[in-house]
C-alpha positions in Angstrom: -65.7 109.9 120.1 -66.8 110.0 123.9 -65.3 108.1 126.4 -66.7 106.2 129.2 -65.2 106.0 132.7 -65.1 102.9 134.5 -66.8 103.8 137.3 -70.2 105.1 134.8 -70.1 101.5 133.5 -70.0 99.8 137.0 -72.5 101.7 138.4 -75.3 101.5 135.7 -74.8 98.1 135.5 -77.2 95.6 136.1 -77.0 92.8 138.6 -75.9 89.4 137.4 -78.9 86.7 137.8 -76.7 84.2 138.3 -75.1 85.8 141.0 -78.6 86.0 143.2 -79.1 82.1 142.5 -75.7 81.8 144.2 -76.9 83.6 147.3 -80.3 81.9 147.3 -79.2 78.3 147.0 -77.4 77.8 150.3 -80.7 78.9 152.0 -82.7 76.5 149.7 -80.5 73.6 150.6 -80.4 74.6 154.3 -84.5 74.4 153.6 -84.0 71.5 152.4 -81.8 69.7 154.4 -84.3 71.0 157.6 -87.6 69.6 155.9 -86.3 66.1 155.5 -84.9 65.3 158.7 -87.0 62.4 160.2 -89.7 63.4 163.0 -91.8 61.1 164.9 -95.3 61.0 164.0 -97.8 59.7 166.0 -101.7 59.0 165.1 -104.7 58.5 168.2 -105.7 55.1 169.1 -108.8 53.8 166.9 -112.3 54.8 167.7 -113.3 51.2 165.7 -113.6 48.6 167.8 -111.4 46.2 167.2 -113.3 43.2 165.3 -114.9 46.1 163.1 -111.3 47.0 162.1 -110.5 43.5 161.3 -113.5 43.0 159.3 -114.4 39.9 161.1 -111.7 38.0 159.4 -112.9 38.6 156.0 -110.5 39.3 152.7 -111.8 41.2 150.3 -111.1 41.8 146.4 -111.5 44.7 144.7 -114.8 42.8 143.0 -115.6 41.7 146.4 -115.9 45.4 147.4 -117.4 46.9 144.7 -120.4 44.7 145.0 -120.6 45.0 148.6 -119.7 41.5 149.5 -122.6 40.3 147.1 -120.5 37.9 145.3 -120.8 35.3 148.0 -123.1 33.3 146.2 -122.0 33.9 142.5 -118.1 34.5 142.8 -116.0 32.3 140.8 -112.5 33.9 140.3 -110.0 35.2 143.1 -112.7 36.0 145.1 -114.3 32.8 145.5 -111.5 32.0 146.8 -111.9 34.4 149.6 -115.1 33.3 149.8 -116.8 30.6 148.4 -114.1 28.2 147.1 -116.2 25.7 145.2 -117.0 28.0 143.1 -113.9 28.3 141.6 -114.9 25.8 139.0 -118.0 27.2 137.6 -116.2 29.2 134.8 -112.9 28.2 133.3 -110.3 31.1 134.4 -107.0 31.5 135.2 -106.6 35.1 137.2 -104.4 36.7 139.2 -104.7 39.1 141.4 -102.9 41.8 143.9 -105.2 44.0 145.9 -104.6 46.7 149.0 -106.8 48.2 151.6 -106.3 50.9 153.6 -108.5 51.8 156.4 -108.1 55.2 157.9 -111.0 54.7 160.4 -109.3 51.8 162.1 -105.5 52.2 161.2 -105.8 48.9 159.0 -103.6 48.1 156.0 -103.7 44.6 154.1 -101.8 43.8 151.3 -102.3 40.5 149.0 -102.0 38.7 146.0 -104.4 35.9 144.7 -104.2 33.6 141.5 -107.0 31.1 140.2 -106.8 28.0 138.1 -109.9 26.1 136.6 -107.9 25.9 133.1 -104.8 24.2 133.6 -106.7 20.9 134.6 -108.3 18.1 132.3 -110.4 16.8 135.5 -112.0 20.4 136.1 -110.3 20.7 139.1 -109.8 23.9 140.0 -107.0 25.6 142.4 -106.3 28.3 144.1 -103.7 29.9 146.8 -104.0 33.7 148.3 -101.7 35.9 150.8 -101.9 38.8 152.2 -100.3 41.0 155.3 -101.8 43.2 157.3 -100.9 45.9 159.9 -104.2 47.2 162.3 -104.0 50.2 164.4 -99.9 50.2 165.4 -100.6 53.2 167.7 -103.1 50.8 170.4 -103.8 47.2 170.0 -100.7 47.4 166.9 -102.6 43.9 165.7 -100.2 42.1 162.7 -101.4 39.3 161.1 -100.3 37.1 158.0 -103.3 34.7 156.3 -102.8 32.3 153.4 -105.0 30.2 151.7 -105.2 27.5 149.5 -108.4 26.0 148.0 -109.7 23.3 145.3 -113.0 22.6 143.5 -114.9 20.3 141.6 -118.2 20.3 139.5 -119.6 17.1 140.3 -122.6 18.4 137.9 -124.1 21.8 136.5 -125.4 22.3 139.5 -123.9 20.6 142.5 -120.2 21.8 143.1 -118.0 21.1 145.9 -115.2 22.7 147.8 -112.4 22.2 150.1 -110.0 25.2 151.8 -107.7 25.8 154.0 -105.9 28.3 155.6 -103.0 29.5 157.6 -103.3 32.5 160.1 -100.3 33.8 161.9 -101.7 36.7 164.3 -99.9 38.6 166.5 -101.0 41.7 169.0 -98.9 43.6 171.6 -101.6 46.5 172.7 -104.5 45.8 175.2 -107.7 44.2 173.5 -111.2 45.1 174.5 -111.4 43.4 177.6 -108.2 45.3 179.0 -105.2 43.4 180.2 -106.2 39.6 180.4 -105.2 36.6 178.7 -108.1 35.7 177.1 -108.0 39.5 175.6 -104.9 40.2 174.3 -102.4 37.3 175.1 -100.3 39.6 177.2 -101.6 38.1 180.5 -102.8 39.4 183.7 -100.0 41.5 185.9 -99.4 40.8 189.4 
């Protein structure tokens, strides 16, 4: 029988793995710990002028958007309240909807939520009440609005419907519009 010395056995011996995960970890959280301390980030002013960015006050629904705002006429679901609310009552629906845009081009966000009703009612009388919030380029004119509307319809016949909206609009801006620092431009009012 042979004997093996100690120091043989030590030396040939292979390296624990766990061992190297024990020296690699405190530099993984120290990684770690570096990558997610907050920085400030800062994006250019928009190129868009600013009533492209706010797309001239118009909401739009996903099926608004996909057909390229040729819904106007024949819409009659969330997006007829958007756009044409007396159509709301020329098909019996009850929708809801939640829709987002993001606009990289002019730093514009919107956020919503729409719901429909031309079911609920024996009359035909048909309802409907939309939100949304949106942000518009935060690094210049840092434009913030809130816009919610309510709207009814009736079918007086097959083909003559009528409807009445309205809406609230709660708009806010604290940069410089396009006519520079004035009242009339961005409600800061002139300097003296």
């Amino acid at each position: 029988m042979q004997s093996v010395c100690l120091n043989h056995v030590q030396r040939d011996r292979q390296p624990c793995p766990a061992r190297k995960r024990l020296r690699v970890a405190p530099v993984a959280i120290a990684c770690a710990l570096w990558t997610s301390l907050p920085r400030g980030a800062q994006a250019d002013k928009s190129s868009v002028p600013p009533a492209v960015g706010y797309n001239y006050q118009e909401i739009e629904t996903p099926r608004i958007t996909a057909t390229n705002g040729a819904t106007r006429a024949l819409s009659s679901s969330t997006e007829a309240l958007f756009d044409n609310p007396a159509n709301m009552s020329m098909s019996r629906v009850y929708h809801l909807t939640a829709l987002a845009q993001i606009w990289p081009e002019s730093g514009r966000q919107s956020y919503g939520a729409a719901a429909v009703d031309s079911v609920g009612s024996s009359a035909r009388v048909a309802g409907g009440v939309g939100a949304t919030y949106n942000t518009q380029d935060t690094d210049g004119i840092n434009r913030k609005w809130t816009d919610i509307r309510f709207a009814m319809s009736y079918p007086f016949s097959e083909q003559f419907y009528m409807g009445v909206a309205g809406r609230y609009l709660m708009l806010s801006q604290s940069g410089e519009g396009p006519l520079g620092r004035s009242l009339a431009s961005s409600g800061l009012g002139d300097k003296k």
